[in-house]
mmCIF file of the N, C-alpha and C atoms, coordinates in Angstrom:
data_MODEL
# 
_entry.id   MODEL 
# 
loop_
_atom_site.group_PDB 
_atom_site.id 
_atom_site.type_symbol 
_atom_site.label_atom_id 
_atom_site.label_alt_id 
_atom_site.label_comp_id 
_atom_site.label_asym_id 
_atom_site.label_entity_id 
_atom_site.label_seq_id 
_atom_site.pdbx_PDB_ins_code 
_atom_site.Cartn_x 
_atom_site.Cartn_y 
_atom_site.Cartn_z 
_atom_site.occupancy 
_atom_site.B_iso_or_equiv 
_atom_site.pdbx_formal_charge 
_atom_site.auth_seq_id 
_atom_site.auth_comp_id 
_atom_site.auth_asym_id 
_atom_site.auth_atom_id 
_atom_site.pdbx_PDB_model_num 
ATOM 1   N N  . UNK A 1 1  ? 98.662  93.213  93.392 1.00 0.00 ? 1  UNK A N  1 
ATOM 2   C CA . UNK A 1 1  ? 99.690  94.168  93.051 1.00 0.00 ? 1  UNK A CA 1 
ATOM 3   C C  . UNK A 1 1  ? 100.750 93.550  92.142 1.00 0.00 ? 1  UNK A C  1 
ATOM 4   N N  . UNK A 1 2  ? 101.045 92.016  92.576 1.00 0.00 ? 2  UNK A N  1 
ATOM 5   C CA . UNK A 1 2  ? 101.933 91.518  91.744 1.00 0.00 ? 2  UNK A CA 1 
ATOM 6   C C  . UNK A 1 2  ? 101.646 91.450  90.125 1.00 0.00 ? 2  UNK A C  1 
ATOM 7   N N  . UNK A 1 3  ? 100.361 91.244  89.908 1.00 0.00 ? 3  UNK A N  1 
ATOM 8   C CA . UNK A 1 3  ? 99.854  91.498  88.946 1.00 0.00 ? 3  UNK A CA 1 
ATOM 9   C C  . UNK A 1 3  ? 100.347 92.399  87.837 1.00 0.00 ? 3  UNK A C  1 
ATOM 10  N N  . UNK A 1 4  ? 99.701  93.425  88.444 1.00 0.00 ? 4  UNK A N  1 
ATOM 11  C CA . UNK A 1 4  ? 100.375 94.788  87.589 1.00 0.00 ? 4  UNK A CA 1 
ATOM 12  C C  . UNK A 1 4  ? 101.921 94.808  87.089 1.00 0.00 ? 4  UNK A C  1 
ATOM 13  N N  . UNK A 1 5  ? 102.187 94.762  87.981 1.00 0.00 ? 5  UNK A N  1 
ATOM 14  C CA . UNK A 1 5  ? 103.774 94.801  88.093 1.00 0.00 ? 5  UNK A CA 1 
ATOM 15  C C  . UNK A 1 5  ? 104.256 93.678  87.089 1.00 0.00 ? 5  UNK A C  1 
ATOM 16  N N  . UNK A 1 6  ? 103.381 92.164  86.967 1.00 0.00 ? 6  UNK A N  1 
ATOM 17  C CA . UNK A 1 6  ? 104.418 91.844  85.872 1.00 0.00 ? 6  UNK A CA 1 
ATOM 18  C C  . UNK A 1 6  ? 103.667 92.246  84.174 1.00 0.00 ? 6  UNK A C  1 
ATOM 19  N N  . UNK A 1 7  ? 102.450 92.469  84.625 1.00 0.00 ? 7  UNK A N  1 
ATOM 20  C CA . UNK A 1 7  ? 101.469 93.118  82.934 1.00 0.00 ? 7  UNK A CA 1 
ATOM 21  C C  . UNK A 1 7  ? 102.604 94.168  82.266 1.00 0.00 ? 7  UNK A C  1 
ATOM 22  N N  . UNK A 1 8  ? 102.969 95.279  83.320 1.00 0.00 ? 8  UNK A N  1 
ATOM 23  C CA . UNK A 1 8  ? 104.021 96.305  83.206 1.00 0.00 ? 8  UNK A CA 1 
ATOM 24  C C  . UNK A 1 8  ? 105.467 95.841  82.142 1.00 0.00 ? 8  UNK A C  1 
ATOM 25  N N  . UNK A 1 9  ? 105.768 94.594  83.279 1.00 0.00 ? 9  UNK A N  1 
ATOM 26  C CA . UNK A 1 9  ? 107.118 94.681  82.600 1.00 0.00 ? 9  UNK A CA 1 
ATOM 27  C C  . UNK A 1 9  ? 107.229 93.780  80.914 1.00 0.00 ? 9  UNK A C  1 
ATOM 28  N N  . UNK A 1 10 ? 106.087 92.711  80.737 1.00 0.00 ? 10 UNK A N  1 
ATOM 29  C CA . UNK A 1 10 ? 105.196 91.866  79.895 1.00 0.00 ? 10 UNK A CA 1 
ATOM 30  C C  . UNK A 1 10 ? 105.253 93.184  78.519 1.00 0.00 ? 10 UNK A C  1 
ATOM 31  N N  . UNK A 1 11 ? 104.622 94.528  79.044 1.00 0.00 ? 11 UNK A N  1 
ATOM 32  C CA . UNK A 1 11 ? 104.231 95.386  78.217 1.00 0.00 ? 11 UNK A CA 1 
ATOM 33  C C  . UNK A 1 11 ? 105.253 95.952  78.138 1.00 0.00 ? 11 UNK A C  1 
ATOM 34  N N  . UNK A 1 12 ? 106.304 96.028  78.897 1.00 0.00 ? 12 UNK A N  1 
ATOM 35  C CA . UNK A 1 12 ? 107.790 97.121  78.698 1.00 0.00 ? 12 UNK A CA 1 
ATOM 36  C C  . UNK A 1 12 ? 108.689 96.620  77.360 1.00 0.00 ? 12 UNK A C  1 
ATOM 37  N N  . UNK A 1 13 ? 108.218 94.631  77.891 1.00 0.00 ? 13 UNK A N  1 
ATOM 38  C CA . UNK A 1 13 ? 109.253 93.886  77.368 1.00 0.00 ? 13 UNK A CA 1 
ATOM 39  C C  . UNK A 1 13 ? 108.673 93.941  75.488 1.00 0.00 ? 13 UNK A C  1 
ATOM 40  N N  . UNK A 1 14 ? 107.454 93.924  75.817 1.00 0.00 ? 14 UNK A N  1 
ATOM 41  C CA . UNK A 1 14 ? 106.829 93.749  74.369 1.00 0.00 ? 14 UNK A CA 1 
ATOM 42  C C  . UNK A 1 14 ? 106.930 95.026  73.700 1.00 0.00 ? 14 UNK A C  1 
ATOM 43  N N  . UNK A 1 15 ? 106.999 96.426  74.330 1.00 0.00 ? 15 UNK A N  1 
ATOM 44  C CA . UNK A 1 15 ? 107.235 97.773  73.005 1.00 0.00 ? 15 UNK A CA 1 
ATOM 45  C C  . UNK A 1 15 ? 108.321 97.967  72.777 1.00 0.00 ? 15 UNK A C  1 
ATOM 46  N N  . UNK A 1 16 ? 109.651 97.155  73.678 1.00 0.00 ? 16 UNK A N  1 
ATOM 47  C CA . UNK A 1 16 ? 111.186 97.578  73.520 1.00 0.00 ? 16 UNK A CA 1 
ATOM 48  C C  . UNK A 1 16 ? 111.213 96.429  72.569 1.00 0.00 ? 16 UNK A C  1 
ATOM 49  N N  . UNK A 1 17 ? 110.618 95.492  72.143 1.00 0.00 ? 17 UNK A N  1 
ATOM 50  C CA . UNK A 1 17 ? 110.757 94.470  71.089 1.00 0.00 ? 17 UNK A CA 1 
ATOM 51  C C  . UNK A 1 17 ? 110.656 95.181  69.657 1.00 0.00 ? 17 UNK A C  1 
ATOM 52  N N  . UNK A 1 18 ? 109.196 95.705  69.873 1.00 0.00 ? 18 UNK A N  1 
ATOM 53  C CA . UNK A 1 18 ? 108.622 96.101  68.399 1.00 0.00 ? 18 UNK A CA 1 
ATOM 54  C C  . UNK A 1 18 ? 109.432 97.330  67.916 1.00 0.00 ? 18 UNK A C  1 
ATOM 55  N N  . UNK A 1 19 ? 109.827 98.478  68.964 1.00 0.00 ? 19 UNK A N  1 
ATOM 56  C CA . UNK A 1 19 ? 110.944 99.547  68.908 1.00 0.00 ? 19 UNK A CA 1 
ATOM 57  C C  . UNK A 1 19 ? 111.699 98.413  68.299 1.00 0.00 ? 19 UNK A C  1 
ATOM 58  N N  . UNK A 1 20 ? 112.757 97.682  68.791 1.00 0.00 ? 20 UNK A N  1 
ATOM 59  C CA . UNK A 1 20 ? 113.846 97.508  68.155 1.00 0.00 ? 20 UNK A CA 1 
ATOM 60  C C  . UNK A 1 20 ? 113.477 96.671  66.769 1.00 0.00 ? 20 UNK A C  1 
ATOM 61  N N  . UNK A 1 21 ? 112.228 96.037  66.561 1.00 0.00 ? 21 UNK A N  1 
ATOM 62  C CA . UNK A 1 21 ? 111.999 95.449  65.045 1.00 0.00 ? 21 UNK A CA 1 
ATOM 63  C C  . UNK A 1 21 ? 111.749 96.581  64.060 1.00 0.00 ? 21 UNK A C  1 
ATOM 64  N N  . UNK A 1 22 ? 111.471 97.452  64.586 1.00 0.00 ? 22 UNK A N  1 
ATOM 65  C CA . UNK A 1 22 ? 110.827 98.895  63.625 1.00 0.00 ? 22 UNK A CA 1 
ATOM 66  C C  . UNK A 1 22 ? 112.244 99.643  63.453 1.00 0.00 ? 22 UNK A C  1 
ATOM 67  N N  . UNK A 1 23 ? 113.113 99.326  63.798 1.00 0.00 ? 23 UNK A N  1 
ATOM 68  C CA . UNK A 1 23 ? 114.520 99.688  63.341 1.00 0.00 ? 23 UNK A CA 1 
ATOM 69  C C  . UNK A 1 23 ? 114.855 101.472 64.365 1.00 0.00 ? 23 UNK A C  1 
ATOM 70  N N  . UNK A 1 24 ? 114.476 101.075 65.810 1.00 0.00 ? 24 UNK A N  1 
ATOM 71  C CA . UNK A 1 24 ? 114.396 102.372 66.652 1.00 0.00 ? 24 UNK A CA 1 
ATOM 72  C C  . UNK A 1 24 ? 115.017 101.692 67.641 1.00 0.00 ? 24 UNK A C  1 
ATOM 73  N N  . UNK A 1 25 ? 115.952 102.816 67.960 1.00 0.00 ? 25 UNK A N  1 
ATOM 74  C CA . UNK A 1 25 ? 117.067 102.179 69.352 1.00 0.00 ? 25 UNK A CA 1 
ATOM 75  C C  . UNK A 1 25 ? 115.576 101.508 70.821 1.00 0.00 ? 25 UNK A C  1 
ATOM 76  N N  . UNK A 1 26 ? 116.298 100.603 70.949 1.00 0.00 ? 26 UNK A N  1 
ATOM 77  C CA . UNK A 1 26 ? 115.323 100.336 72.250 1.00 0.00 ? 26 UNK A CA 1 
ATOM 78  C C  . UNK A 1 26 ? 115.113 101.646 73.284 1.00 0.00 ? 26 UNK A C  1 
ATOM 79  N N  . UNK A 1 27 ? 114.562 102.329 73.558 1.00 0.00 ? 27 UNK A N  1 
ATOM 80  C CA . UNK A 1 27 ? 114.415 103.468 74.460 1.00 0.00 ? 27 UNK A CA 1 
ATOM 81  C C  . UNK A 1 27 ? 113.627 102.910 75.610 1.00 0.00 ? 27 UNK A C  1 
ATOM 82  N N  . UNK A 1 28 ? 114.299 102.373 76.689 1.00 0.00 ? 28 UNK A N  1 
ATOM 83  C CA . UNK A 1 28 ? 113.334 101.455 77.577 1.00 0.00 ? 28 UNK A CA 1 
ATOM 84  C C  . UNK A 1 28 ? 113.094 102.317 78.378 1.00 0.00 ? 28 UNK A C  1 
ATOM 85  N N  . UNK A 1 29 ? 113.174 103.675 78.835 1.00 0.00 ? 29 UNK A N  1 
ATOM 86  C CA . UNK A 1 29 ? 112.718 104.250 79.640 1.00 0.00 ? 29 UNK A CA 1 
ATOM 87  C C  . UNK A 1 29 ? 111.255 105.068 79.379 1.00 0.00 ? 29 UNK A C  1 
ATOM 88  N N  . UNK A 1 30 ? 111.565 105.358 77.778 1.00 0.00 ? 30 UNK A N  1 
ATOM 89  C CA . UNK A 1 30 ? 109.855 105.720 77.028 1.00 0.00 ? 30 UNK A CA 1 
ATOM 90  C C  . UNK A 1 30 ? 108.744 104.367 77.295 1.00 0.00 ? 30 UNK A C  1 
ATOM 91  N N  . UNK A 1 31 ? 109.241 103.348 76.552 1.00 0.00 ? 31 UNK A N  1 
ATOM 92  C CA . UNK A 1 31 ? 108.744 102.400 76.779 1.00 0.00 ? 31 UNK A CA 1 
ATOM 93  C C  . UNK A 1 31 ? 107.929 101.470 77.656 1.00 0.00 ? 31 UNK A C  1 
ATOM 94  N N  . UNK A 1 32 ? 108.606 102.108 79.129 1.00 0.00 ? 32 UNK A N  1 
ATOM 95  C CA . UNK A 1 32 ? 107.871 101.602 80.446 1.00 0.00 ? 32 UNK A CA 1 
ATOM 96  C C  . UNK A 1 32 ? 107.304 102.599 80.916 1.00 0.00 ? 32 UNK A C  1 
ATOM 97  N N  . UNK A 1 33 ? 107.446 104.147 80.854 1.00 0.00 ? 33 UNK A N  1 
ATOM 98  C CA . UNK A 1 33 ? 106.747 104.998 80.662 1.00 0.00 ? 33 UNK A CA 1 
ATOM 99  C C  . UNK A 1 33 ? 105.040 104.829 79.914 1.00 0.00 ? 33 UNK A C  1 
ATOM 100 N N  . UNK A 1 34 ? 105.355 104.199 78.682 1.00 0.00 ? 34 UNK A N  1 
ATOM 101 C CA . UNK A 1 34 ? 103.931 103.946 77.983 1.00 0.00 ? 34 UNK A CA 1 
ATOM 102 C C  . UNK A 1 34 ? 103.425 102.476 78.473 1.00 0.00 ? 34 UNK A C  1 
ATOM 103 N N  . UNK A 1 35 ? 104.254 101.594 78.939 1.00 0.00 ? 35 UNK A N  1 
ATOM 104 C CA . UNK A 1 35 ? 103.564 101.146 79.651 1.00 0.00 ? 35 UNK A CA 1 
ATOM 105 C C  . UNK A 1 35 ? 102.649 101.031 80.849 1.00 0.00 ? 35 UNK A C  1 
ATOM 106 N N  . UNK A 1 36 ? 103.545 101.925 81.325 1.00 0.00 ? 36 UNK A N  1 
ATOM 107 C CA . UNK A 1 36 ? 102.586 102.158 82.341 1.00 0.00 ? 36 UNK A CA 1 
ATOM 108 C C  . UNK A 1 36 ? 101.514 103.167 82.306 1.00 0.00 ? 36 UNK A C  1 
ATOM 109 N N  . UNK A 1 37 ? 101.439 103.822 81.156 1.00 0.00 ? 37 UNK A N  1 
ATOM 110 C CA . UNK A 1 37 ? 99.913  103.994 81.156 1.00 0.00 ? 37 UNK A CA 1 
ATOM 111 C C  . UNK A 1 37 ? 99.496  103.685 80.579 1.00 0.00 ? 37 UNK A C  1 
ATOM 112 N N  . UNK A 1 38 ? 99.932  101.935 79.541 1.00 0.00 ? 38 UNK A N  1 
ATOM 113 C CA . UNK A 1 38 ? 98.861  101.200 78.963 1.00 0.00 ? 38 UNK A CA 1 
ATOM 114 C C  . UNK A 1 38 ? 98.061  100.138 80.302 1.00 0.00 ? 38 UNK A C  1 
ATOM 115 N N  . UNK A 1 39 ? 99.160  99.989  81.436 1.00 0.00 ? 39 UNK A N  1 
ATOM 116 C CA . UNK A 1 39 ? 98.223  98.665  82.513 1.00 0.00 ? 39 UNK A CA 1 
ATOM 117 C C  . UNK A 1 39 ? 97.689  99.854  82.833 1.00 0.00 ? 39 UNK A C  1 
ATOM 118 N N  . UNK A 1 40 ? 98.186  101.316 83.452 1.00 0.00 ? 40 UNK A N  1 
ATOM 119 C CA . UNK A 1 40 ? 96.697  102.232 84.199 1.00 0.00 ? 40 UNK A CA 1 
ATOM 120 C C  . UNK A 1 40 ? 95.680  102.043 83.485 1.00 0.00 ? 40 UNK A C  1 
ATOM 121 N N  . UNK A 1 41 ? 95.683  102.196 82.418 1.00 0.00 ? 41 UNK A N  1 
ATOM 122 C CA . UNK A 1 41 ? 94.210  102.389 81.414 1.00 0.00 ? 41 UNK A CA 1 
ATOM 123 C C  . UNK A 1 41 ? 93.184  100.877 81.680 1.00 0.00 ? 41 UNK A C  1 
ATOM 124 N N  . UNK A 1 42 ? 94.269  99.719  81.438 1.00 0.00 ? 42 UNK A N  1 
ATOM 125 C CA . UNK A 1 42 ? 93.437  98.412  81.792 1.00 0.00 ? 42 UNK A CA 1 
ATOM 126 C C  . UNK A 1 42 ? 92.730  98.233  82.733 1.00 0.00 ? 42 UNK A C  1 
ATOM 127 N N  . UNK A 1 43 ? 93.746  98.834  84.113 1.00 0.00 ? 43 UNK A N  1 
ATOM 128 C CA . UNK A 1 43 ? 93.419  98.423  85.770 1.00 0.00 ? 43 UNK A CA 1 
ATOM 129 C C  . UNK A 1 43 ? 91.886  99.446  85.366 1.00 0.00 ? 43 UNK A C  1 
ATOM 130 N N  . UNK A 1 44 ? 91.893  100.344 85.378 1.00 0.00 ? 44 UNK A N  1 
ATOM 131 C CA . UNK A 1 44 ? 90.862  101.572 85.689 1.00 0.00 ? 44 UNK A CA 1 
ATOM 132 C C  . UNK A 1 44 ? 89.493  100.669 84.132 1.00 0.00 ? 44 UNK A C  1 
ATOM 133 N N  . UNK A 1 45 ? 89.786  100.206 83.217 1.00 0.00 ? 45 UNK A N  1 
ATOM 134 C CA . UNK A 1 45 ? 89.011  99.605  82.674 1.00 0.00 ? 45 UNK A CA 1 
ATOM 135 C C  . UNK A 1 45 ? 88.449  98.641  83.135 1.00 0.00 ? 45 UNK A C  1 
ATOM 136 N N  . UNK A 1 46 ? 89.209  97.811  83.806 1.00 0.00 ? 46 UNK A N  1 
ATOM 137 C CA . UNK A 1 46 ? 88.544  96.435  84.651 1.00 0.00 ? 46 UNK A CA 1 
ATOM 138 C C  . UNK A 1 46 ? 88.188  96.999  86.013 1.00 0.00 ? 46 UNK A C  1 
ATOM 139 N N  . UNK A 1 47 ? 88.348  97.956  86.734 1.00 0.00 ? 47 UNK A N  1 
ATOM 140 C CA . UNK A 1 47 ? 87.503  98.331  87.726 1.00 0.00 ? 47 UNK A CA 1 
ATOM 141 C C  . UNK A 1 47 ? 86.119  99.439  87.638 1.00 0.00 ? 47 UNK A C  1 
ATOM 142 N N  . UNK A 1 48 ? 85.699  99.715  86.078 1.00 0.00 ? 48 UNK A N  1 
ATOM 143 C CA . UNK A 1 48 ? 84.797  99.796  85.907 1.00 0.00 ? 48 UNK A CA 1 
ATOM 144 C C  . UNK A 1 48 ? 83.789  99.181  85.737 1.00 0.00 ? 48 UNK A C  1 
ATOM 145 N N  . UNK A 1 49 ? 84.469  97.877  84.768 1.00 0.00 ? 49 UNK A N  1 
ATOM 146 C CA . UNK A 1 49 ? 84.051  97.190  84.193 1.00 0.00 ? 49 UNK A CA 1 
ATOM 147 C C  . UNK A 1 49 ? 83.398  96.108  85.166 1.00 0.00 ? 49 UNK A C  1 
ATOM 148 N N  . UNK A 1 50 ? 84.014  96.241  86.649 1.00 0.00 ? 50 UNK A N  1 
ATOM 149 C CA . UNK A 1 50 ? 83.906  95.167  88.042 1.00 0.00 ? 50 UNK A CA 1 
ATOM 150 C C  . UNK A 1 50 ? 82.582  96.132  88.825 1.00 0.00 ? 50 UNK A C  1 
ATOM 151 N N  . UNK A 1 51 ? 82.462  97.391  88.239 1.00 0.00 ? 51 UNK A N  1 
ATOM 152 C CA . UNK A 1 51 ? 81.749  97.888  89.258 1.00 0.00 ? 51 UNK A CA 1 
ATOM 153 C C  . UNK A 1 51 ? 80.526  98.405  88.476 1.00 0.00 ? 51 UNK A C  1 
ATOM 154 N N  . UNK A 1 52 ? 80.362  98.038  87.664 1.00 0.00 ? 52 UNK A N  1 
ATOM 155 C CA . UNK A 1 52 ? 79.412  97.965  86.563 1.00 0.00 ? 52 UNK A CA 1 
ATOM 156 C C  . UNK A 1 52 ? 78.497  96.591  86.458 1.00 0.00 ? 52 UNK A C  1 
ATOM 157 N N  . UNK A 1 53 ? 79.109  95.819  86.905 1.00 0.00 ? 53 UNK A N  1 
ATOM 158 C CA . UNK A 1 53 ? 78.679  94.269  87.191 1.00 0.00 ? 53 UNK A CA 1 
ATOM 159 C C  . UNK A 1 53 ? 77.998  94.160  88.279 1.00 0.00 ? 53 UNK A C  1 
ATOM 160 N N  . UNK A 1 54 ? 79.000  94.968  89.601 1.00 0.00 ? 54 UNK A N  1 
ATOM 161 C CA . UNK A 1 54 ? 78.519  94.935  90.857 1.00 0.00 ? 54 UNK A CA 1 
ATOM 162 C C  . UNK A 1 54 ? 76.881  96.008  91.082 1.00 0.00 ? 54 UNK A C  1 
ATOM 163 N N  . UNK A 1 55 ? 76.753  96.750  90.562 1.00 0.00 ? 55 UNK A N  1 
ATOM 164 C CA . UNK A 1 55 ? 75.322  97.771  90.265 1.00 0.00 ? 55 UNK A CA 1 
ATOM 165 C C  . UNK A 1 55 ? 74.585  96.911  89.735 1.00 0.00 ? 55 UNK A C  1 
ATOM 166 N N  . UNK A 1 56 ? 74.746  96.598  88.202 1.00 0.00 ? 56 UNK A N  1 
ATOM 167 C CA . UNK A 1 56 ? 73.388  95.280  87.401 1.00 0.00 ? 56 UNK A CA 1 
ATOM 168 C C  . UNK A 1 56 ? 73.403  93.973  88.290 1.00 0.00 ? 56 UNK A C  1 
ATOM 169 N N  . UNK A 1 57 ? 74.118  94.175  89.121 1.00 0.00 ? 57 UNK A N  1 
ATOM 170 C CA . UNK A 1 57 ? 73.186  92.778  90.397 1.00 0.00 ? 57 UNK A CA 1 
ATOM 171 C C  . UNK A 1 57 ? 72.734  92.858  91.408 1.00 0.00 ? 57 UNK A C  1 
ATOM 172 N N  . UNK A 1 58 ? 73.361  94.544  91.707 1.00 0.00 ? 58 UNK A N  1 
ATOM 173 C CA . UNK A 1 58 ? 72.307  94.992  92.939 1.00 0.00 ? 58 UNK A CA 1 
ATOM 174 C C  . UNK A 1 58 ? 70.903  95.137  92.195 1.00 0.00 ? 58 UNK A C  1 
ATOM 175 N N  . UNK A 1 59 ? 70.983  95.558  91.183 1.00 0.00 ? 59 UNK A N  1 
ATOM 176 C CA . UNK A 1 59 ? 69.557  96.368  90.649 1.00 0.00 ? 59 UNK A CA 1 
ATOM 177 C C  . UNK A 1 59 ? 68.725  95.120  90.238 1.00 0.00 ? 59 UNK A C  1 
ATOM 178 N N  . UNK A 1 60 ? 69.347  94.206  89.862 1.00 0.00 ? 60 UNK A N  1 
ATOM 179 C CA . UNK A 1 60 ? 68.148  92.458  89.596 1.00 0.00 ? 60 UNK A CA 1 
ATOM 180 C C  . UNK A 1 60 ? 67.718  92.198  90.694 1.00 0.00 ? 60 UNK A C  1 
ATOM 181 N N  . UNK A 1 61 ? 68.365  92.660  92.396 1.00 0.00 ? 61 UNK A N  1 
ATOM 182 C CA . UNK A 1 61 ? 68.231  91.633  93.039 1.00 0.00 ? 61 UNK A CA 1 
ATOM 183 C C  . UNK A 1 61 ? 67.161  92.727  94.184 1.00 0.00 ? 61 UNK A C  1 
ATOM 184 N N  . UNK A 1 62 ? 66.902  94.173  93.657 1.00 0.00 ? 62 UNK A N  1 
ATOM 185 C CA . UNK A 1 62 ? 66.376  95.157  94.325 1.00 0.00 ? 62 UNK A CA 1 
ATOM 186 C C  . UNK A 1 62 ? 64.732  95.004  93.412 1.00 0.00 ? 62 UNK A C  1 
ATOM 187 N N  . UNK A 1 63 ? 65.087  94.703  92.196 1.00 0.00 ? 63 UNK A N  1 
ATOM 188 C CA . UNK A 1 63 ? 63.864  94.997  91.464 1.00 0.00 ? 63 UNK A CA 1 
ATOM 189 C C  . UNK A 1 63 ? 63.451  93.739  91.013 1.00 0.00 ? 63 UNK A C  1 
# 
């Protein structure tokens, strides 16, 4: 869980950067907003991606 939580703020900290280099008030509440559904998208990518692994080794080890 801790995980997430610092990917989140990693990703909050990194679009309120590029906002303020792109000459846009820091809006940190959009910002952690889109962060957080850039780690949802990851988490749910790597638990496909974990359970996709976990099937192609049942199926080597069935067949």
């Amino acid at each position: 869980m801790w995980s997430v939580v610092a990917w989140w703020v990693v990703v909050t900290t990194a679009l309120s950067l590029l906002s303020m280099g792109l000459g846009q008030g820091p809006n940190v509440p959009g910002c952690a907003a889109s962060a957080a559904f850039f780690v949802a998208l990851g988490e749910a990518g790597h638990w496909l991606r974990s359970r996709y692994a976990r099937r192609a080794v049942r199926g080597r080890e069935a067949g």
